[in-house]
N, C-alpha and C positions, 0 to 999 in steps of 0.2 A: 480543614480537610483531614478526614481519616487519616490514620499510619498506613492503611493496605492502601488508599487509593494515592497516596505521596508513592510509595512501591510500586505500584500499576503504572506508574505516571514513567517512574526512574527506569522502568523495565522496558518501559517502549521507546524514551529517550536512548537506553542503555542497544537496545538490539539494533535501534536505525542506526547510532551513529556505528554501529560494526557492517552494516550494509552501507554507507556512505563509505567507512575505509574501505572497503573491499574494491568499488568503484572508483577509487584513487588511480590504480593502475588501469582502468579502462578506460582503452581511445575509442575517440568516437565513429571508428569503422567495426572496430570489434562492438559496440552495443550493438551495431545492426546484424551483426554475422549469424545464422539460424543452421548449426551444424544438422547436419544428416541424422534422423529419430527426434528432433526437437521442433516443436509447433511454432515458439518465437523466440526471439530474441532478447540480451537483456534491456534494451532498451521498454519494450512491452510490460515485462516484469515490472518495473519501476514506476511504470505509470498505472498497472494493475494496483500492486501494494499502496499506492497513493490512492485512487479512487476506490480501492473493497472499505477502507477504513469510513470513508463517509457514505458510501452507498450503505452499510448494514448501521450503522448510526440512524441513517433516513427509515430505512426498515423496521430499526423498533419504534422513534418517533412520530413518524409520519413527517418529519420537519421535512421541507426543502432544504437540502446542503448545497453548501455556495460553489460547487465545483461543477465547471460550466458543462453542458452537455455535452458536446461531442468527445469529451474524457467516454463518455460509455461506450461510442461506436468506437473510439481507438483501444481502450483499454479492457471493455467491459467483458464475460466471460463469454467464452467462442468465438471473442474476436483475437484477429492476428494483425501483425505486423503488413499485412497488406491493405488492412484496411486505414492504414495512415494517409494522411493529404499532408502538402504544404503547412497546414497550419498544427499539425503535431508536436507535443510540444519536442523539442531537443532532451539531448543526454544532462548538458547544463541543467537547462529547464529544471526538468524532472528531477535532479539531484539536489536543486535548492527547494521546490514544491518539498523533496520528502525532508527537509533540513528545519523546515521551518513547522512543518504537518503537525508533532507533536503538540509544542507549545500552544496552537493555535486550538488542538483540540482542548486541551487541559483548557485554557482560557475558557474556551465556550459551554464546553457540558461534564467542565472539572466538579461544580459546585451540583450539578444533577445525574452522580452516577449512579445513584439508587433509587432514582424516579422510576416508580413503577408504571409500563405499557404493556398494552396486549402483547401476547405472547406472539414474536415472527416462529415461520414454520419450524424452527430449532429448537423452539422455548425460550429462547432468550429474551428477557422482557426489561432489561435494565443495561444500561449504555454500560455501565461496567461489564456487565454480561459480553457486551457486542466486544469492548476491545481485551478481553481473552480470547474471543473467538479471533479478531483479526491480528493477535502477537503471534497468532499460534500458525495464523494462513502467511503469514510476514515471514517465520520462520521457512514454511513451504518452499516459498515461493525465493529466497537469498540461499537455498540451497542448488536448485534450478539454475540460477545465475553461477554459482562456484559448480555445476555439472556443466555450463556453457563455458565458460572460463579454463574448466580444464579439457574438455573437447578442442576448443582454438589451439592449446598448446603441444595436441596431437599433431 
């Protein structure tokens, strides 16, 4: 493996596990809480930030990614925390999906991040392309979580 993509790799290992610390101190009635001017909650964020990572993966390959369906209707973009069921996954859940996410990517399209694909409507045409773009929506989105975190402690 390249030295930039051993870096790409350490960089997303590096920022998730600062968004795992963060949710150290979140109980599981505060992930659900969606203060007044916020669309959802951090629980939504979590299981966004886990599914944008394969969902734009699937977009430059075409591949099917193994992250089961109904991840889109809970998590996928203009959905909300209402659109949860029973089978949603948990705070837990969601904190070991993103604990484990990284490695699991590295393993599968560590050794193909300069395969070249048509270009998604971004230009992004190579998996390493995709997760600059999702360290950067990851970043987005663990700041949202620390604007809901400090809205609770109003």
């Amino acid at each position: 493996m390249k030295k930039r993509h051993e870096i790409l790799f350490a960089q997303l290992e590096c920022y998730r596990s600062y968004i795992l610390a963060v949710l150290e101190s979140v109980t599981l009635e505060e992930a659900e809480v969606i203060p007044k001017g916020f669309k959802n909650n951090i629980r939504w964020n979590l299981g966004h930030i886990y599914l944008d990572q394969y969902l734009w993966i699937q977009a430059v390959t075409k591949e099917k990614s193994g992250v089961p369906e109904p991840f889109n209707t809970w998590f996928g973009y203009g959905t909300s925390p209402a659109d949860f069921t029973s089978e949603t996954p948990s705070l837990e859940e969601l904190k070991s999906l993103l604990k484990e996410q990284p490695a699991l990517i590295k393993a599968e399209y560590g050794d193909r991040l300069e395969e070249e694909f048509p270009p998604t409507e971004m230009g992004m045409h190579t998996i390493e392309q995709v997760l600059i773009r999702t360290i950067f929506h990851e970043g987005m989105h663990l700041q949202a979580i620390l604007d809901l975190k400090k809205c609770m402690k109003r």
